[in-house]
C-alpha positions in Angstrom: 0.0 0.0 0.0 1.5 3.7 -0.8 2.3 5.7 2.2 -0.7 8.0 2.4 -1.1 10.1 5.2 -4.2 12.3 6.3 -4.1 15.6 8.5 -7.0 16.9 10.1 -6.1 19.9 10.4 -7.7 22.3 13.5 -5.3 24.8 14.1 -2.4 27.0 12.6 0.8 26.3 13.3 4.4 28.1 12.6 5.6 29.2 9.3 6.4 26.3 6.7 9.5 25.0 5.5 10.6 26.3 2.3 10.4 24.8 -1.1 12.2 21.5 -2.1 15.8 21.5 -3.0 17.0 21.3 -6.3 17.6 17.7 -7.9 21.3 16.6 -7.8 23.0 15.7 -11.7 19.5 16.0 -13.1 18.2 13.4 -11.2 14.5 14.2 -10.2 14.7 11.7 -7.9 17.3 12.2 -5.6 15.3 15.0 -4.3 13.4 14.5 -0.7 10.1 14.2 -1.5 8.4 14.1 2.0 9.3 15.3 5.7 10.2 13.3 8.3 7.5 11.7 10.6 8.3 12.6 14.6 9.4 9.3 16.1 7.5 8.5 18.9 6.3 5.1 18.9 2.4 6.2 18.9 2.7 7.3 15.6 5.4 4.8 14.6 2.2 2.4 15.4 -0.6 4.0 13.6 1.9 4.3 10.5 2.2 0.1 10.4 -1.5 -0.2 11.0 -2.4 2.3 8.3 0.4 0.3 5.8 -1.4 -3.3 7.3 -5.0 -2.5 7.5 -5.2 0.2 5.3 -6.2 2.8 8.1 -5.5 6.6 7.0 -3.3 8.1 9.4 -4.8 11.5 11.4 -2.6 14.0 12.9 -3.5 17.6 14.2 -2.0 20.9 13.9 0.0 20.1 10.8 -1.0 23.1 8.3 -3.4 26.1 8.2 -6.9 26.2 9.8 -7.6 28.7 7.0 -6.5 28.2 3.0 -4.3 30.9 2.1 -4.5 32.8 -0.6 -2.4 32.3 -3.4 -3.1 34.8 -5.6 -3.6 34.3 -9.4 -1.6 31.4 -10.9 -0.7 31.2 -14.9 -2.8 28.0 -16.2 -0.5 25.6 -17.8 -0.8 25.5 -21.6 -2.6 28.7 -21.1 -6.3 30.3 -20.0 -7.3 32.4 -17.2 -4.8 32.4 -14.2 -5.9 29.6 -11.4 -7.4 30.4 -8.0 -9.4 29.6 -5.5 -13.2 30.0 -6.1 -15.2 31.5 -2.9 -17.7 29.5 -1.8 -16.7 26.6 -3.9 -15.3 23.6 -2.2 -12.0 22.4 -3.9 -9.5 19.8 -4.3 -6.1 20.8 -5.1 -3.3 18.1 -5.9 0.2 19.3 -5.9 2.6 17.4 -8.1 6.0 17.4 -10.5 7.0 15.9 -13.7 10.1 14.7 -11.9 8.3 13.3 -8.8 8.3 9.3 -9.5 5.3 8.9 -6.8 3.5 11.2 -8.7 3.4 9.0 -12.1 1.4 6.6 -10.2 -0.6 9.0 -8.8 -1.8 11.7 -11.0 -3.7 9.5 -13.7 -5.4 8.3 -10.5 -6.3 11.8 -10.0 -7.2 12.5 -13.4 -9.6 9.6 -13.5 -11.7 10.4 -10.5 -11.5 14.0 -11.4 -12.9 13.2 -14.7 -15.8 10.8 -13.2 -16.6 13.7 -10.6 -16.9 16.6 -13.5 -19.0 13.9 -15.6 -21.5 13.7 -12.4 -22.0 17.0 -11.9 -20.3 17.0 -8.7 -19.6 20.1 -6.5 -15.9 20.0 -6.0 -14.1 21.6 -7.9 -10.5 20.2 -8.4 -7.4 21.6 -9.6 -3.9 21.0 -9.6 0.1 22.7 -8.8 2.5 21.9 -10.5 5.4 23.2 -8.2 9.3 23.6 -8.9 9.3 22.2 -12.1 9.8 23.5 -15.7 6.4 24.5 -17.1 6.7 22.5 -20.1 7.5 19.3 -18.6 4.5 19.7 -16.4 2.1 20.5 -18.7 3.1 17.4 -20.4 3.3 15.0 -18.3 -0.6 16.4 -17.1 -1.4 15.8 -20.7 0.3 12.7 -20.6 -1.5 11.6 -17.3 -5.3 12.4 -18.7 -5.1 15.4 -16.7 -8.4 17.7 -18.0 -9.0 20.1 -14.8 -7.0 23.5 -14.8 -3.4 23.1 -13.4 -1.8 25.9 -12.2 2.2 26.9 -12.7 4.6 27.3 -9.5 7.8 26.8 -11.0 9.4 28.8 -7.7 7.0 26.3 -5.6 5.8 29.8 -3.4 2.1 28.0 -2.9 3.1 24.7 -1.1 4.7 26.1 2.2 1.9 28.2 2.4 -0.2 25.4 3.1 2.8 23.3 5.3 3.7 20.5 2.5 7.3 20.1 2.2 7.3 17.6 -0.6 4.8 16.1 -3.3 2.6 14.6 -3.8 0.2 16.1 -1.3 -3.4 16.7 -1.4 -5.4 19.5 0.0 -9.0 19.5 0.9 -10.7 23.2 0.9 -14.2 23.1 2.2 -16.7 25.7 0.9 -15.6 28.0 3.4 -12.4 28.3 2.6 -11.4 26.2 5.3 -8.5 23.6 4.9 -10.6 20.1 6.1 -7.6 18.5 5.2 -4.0 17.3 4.1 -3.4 13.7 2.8 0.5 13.5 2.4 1.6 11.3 0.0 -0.1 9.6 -3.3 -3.6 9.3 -2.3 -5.9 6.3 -3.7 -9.1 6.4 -5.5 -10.8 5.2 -2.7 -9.8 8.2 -0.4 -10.0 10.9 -2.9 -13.6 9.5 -3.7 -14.2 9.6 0.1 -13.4 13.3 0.7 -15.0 14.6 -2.1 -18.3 12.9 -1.4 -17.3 14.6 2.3 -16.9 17.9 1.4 -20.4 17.8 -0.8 -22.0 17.0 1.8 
């Protein structure tokens, strides 16, 4: 089973780490994709019963109680800039063309994007494509089935703001503008499914 890990998230915390650090000889993945987990033995625990059982891992206090604002994005391969819409609950992956997790994980994405938009559902999803070259993300979105608006952070400035350190990382926005959560790591159908038939609710 991937590593997937949820936040609920219930209050702020101290300012975020800053963005990844550049991959070493060109190698995408000899970058750190994800923090390190405190080692206390509680958690230790719930990490090998989520990996056994399949039981998503909650935490507190791990990001903002409030989604920041992030401005205006350009939209890869063009359109009108990317942002959060008030009122409107919202999804938002964050990914890289060099991220090897995020191969896996995107087209899984993509898919239940696509079946959510096709059902008329009411979250709206989008994606970051953070500290990459704008080019290769765009086509490796394309390449991945990608059809909902992705966003360009090639200086990876929108990440921190929210507390991730690495990708892939999912936020959950609820309709008012509240982050209901962070799942850290590639998320599965199953539990993307889950939260946006939670936040429609």
């Amino acid at each position: 089973m991937a590593d997937e890990t949820t936040t609920e998230v219930q209050e702020p915390t101290g300012p975020p780490a800053g963005p990844p650090a550049e991959p070493q000889d060109g190698v995408g993945d000899a970058r750190p994709l994800h923090r390190v987990r405190r080692p206390t033995m509680v958690l230790a625990a719930l990490v090998v019963l989520g990996a056994l059982v399949g039981v998503i891992v909650a935490s507190a206090g791990s990001g903002p109680t409030r989604a920041p604002s992030f401005g205006s994005l350009p939209r890869l391969g063009g359109g009108a800039p990317l942002s959060l819409v008030p009122g409107r609950p919202t999804a938002i992956t964050f990914f890289a063309s060099w991220c090897s997790p995020c191969r896996s994980e995107l087209p899984v994405i993509a898919r239940v994007a696509s079946q959510e938009s096709a059902a008329g559902g009411k979250v709206t999803v989008i994606g970051i494509d953070g500290n990459d070259d704008p080019a290769s993300g765009l086509a490796f979105a394309r390449a991945s089935g990608v059809t909902f608006a992705v966003g360009e952070d090639s200086a990876s400035a929108v990440a921190p703001r929210f507390g991730l350190d690495g990708y892939p990382d999912t936020v959950f926005v609820d309709a008012k503008g509240d982050v209901a959560g962070i799942v850290r790591g590639p998320i599965s159908a199953s539990t993307l499914q889950g939260w946006l038939t939670r936040l429609s609710s």
